[in-house]
N, C-alpha and C positions, 0 to 999 in steps of 0.2 A: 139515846143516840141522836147527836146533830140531823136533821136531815139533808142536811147535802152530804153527807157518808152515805146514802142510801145507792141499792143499783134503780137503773133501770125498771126493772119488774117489781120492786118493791116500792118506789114512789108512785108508781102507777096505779098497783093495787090498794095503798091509801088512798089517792084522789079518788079513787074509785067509788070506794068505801064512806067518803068524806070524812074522812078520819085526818085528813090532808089538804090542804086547798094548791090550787098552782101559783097564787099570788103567795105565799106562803113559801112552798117551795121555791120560788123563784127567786124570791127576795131573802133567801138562805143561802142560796148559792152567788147572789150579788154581794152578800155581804162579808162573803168569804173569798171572795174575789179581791174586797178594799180590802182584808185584814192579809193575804199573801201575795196578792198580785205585786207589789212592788219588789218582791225576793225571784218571785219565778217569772216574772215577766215574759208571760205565753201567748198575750193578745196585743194585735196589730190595730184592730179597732171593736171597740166596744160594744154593744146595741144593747143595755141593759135599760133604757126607757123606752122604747121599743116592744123587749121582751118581757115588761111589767104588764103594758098595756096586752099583749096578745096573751098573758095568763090571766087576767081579766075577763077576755071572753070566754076562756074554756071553763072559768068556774061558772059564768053565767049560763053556758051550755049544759055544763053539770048540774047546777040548779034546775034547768030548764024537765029535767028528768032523760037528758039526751045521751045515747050509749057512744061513747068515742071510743076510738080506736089505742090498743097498748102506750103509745109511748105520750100520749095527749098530756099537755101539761108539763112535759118532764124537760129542762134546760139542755141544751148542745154548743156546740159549739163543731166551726167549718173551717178545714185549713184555709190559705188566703190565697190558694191558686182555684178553690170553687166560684164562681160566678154567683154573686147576689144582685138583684136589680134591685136598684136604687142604693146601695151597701158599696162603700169603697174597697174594692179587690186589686192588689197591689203585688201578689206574689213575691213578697218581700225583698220588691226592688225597686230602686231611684225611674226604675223605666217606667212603672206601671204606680209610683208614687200617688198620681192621684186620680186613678182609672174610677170611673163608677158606670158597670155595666147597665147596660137599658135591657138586659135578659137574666135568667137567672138557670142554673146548672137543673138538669133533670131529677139530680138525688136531692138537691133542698127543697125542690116543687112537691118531691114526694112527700119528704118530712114535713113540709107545711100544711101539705092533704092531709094530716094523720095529727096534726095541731101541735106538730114540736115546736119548741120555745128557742130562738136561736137567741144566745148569750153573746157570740161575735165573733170577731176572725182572728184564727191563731196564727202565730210567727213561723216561718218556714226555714230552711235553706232559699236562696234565692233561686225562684224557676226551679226547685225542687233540684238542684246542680250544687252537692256540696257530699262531707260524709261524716260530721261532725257535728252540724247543728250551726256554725259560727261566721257565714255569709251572708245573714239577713242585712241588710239595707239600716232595720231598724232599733233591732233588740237583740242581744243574747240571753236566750232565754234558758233558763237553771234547773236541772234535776232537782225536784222534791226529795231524792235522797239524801244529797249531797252535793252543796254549791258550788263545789270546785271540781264535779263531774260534768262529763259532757252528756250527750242526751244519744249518741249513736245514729246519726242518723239525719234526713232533713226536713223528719214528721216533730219537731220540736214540743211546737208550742200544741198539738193537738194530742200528744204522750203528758207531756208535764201539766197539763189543763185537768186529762183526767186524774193521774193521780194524785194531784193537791186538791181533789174535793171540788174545781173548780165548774166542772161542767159533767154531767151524769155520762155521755157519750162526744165521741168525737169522728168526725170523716176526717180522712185525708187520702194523698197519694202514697199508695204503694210500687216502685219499678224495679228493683232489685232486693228490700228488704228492708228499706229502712223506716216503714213504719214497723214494721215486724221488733225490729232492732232498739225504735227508740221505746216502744211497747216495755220488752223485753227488759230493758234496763231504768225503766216509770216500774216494774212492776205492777204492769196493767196486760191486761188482754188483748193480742189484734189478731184481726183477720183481713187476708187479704183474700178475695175470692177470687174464682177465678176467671182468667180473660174471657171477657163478652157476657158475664155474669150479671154486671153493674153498668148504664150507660155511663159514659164520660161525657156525654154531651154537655156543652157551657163548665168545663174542666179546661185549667189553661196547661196544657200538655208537651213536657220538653221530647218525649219518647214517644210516640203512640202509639208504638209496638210491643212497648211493655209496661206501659201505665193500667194502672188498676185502683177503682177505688174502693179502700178498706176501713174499717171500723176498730177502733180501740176504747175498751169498754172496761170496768170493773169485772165483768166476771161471764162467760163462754153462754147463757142464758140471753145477756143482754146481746152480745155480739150477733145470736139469731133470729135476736126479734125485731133488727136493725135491718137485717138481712134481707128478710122476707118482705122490708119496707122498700128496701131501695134497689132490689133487682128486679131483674125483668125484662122483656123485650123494649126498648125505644125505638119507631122512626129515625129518630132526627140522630141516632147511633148506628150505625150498620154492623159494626162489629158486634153487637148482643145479639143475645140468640134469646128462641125459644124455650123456656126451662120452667117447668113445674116442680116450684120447692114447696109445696105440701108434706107436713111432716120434718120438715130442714131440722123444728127444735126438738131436740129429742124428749124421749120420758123423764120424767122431775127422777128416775130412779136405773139409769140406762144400763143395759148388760152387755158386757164388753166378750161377756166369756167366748170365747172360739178367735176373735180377732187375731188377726196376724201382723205382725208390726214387725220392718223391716231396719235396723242400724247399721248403718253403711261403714266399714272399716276407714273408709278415706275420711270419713268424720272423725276420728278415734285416734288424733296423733298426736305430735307434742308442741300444734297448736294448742290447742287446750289449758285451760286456766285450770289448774289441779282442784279448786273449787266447783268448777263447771263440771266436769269430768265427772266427781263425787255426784255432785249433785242429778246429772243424768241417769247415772248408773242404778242411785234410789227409784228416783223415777221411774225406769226400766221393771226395778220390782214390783212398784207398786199396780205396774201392770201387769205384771205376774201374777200375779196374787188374788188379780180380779178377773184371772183367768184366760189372758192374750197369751197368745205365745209368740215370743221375743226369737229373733233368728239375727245374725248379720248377715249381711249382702253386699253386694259391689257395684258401684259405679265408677269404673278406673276412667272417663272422662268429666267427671265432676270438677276436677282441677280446674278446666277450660270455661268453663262457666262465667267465673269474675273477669276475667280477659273477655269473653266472649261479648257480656254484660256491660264493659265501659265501652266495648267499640262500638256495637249499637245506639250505645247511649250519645255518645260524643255527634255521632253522624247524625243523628234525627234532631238533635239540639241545634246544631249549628241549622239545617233547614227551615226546622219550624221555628228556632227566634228572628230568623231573618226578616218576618212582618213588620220588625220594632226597627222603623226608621226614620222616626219623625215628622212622618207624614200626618200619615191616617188618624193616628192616637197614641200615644204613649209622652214618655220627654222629649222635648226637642230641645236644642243647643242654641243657644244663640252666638252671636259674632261672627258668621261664616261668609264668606265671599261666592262661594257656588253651592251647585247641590251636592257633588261630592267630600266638599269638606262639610257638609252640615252631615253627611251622613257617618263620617268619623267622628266627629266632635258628640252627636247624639249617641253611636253608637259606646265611643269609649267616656262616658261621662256618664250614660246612663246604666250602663252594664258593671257589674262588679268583678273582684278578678277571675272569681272562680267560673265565671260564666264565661268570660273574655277566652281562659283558657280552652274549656269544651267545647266551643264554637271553631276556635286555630284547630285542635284538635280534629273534628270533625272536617273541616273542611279540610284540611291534608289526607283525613282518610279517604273522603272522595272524591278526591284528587283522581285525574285521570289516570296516574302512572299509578296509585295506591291503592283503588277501588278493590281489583280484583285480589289482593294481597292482606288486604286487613280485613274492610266491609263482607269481602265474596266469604273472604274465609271463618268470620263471626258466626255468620248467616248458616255456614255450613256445622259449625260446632253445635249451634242450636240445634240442629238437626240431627246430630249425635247424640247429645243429650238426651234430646225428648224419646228416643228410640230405645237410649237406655232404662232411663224412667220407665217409660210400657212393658219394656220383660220385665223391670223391678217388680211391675205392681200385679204383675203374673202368679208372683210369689206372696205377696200381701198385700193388706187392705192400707194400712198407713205408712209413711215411712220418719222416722224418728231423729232427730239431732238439735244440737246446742243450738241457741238463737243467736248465739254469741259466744267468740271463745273465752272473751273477758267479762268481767263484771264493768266494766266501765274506764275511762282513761283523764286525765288531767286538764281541763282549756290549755291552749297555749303549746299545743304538742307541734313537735321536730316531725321533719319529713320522714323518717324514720317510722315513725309512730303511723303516721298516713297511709305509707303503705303498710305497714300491720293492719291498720284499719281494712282500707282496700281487699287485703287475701281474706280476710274474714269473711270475703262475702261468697263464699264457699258455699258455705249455710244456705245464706241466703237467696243468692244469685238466681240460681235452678228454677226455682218456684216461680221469679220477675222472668224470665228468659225464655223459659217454655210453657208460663203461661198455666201451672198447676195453682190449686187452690194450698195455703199456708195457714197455720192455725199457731202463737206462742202463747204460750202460758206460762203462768211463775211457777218455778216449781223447787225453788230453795231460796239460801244466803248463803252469801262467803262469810266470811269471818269476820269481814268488820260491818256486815250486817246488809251487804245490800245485795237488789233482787237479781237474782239469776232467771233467765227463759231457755225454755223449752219449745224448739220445733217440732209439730205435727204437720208432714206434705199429702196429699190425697191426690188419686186422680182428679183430673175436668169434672167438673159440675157433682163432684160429692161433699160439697160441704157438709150434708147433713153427718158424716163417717166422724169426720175431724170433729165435729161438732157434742158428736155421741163421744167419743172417746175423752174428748177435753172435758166433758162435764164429770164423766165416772172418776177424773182424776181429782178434779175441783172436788168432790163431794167425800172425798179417801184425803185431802188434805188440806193444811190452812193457809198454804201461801198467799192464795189471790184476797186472803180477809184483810192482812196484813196494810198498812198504810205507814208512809213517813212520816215521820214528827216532826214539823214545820217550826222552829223555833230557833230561830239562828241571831236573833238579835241580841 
């Protein structure tokens, strides 16, 4: 087998072994980057001489007779709203076109402590403000399934990286689901943990109230050995907490048996892709089988969630982009007569439309005559929600549903299709909104072959549950082995 097919845990224990070197591996997954990258187009900028030279020293460290830590050696790749210093971060926009921060995010400081190999920065939505994939500034970048799908989502390039082989793991943002989503339909693994789990710190953040940073991986193993890298308490974070995940991965052989897993009826409608549907319903047994006991339950304010989910979303964007005004750093406009037409001209020249719109948006909702009518009212559904969630999880350990009601949708779709997109996030939403930890896995195909996901929700700070249960699934079947056939030319 190639080894850039390899996960995680398996290229590690090569190097380990010397059976493997990281200039080796490195320059396997470089070179499979020249032979796909121009189809999937997932990177915004490159760092692969760079990442030659730092697999370099870990071998010389390995030589040295030097014990390094899990993922030492292994290639990644960082959405391009994480902060590199000295590395151009551009959050795949004309604003931030050619930013190159002087700091660098808490979660690559970590990866760097533990000697990952960053491969480069993948393509996003813009400012993570999109629900398709198709607002970057620079690239549309391609499902490895199928070129004429969209990627779900505006974790793009950091979903379609990993399942083309291209990078062994990937960070990005998670706020309502769409690394979950783009995961979901890459037929790859994400996790998104849960709020205060992970610093965001040097993360360029459109929501900060529901931003989370999550990891999409080949397989529920590697998602935890990422985990236990990059959480933790930060300083320079305030929102993380204290949290000992000792134990987060589970047994290479985990018992499910007594689990109680919750399927919500409001999941279970005629949204639902009749492929999706089938597909969970196996899934369901296959936890039976391994001994969970499967119950439905109710969340009759779940509805509220995606509603809930853009108005937050809308308001905290339109605040925190308001920094970008041609002063300080980002684009500026030239030909202006005052400050405030340079702050138009930068504003609407640098911003793309999907950002233009969440900003109007937001700023109408907190609007002084709307604040109490949309914003008060979000604010308050969250708090419905999350209420209901806690009697859910009274009743059980997980709670179960589609990651998607589709297998995927066409470039180029009708507003029609936008909002279908939009209600989907049902699923989704819950987990970004009140702040639960989210677990997808593959867990089938439709019929014309591509991957279907699988939602696992948990309480706060139990990833390790999500984590046990994904693997007993992973190990009862072969969906997450499974990879695209890149051959389109």
């Amino acid at each position: 087998m190639e080894s850039y097919k390899l996960t995680v845990h398996e290229a590690s224990d090569l190097i380990k072994k010397k059976k493997l070197t990281s200039q080796e591996l490195t320059q396997a997954a470089i070179n499979r980057i020249k032979q796909v990258e121009q189809d999937i187009k997932a990177f915004i900028t490159l760092t692969d001489e760079s990442a030659m030279e730092e697999a370099e020293k870990v071998d010389a460290l390995i030589n040295q007779g030097e014990d390094l830590p899990g993922i030492a050696g292994v290639p990644f790749g960082l959405e391009d709203s994480i902060c590199t210093e000295g590395i151009r971060t551009t959050c795949a926009s004309k604003m931030l076109e050619n930013f190159v921060p002087q700091y660098e995010a808490t979660v690559f400081g970590k990866l760097k402590a533990q000697k990952g190999i960053l491969l480069g920065k993948l393509n996003m939505d813009e400012f993570s403000l999109g629900l398709t994939g198709e607002t970057s500034y620079f690239l549309k970048t391609r499902n490895p399934w199928d070129v004429n799908q969209d990627i779900g989502g505006f974790c793009i390039g950091a979903a379609a990286a990993v399942a083309a082989d291209e990078v062994f793991y990937s960070l990005a943002v998670d706020m309502g689901g769409s690394l979950r989503r783009s995961a979901a339909l890459c037929g790859a693994v994400g996790l998104k943990p849960s709020y205060g789990m992970v610093s965001r710190y040097g993360v360029i953040l459109s929501a900060s109230s529901l931003a989370q940073i999550g990891i999409i991986a080949k397989d529920v193993r590697d998602c935890g050995m990422i985990l236990q890298i990059i959480s933790g308490h930060d300083e320079k974070d305030p929102m993380t907490v204290r949290t000992d995940l000792n134990g987060t991965i589970p047994a290479s052989e985990p018992s499910i048996k007594g689990m109680r897993i919750g399927i919500p009826r409001e999941y279970l409608d005629d949204r639902l892709n009749s492929d999706v549907a089938e597909a969970i319903k196996k899934a369901l047994k296959v936890f039976q089988d391994l001994g969970a006991c499967v119950e439905e339950i109710t969340l009759p304010s779940v509805e509220y969630a995606p509603a809930a989910y853009s108005t937050i979303l809308s308001a905290e964007a339109s605040s925190n982009l308001g920094r970008y005004d041609g002063i300080k750093f980002g684009y500026k406009a030239e030909g202006f007569s005052d400050l405030d037409e340079m702050y138009k001209k930068t504003r609407s020249q640098g911003f793309g439309q999907q950002v233009k719109l969440r900003i109007m948006l937001g700023n109408h909702i907190l609007s002084a005559e709307n604040c109490e009518r949309y914003y008060y009212k979000a604010l308050q559904a969250r708090t419905i929600i999350k209420g209901e969630f806690e009697k859910a999880f009274e009743k059980c350990d997980i709670i179960i549903s589609p990651t998607c009601s589709t297998t995927g949708s066409e470039f180029e779709r009708g507003t029609d299709d936008f909002l279908k997109a939009f209600l989907t996030d049902i699923y989704t939403a819950p987990a970004g909104v009140i702040g639960l930890p989210a677990l997808t896995i593959p867990c089938g195909f439709d019929d014309n072959g591509f991957p279907i996901g699988m939602q696992l929700m948990g309480r706060a700070f139990e990833e390790g549950i999500l984590l046990k249960a994904g693997l007993a699934f992973e190990q009862n079947t072969d969906y997450h082995i499974k990879r695209p056939v890149i051959n389109w030319r």
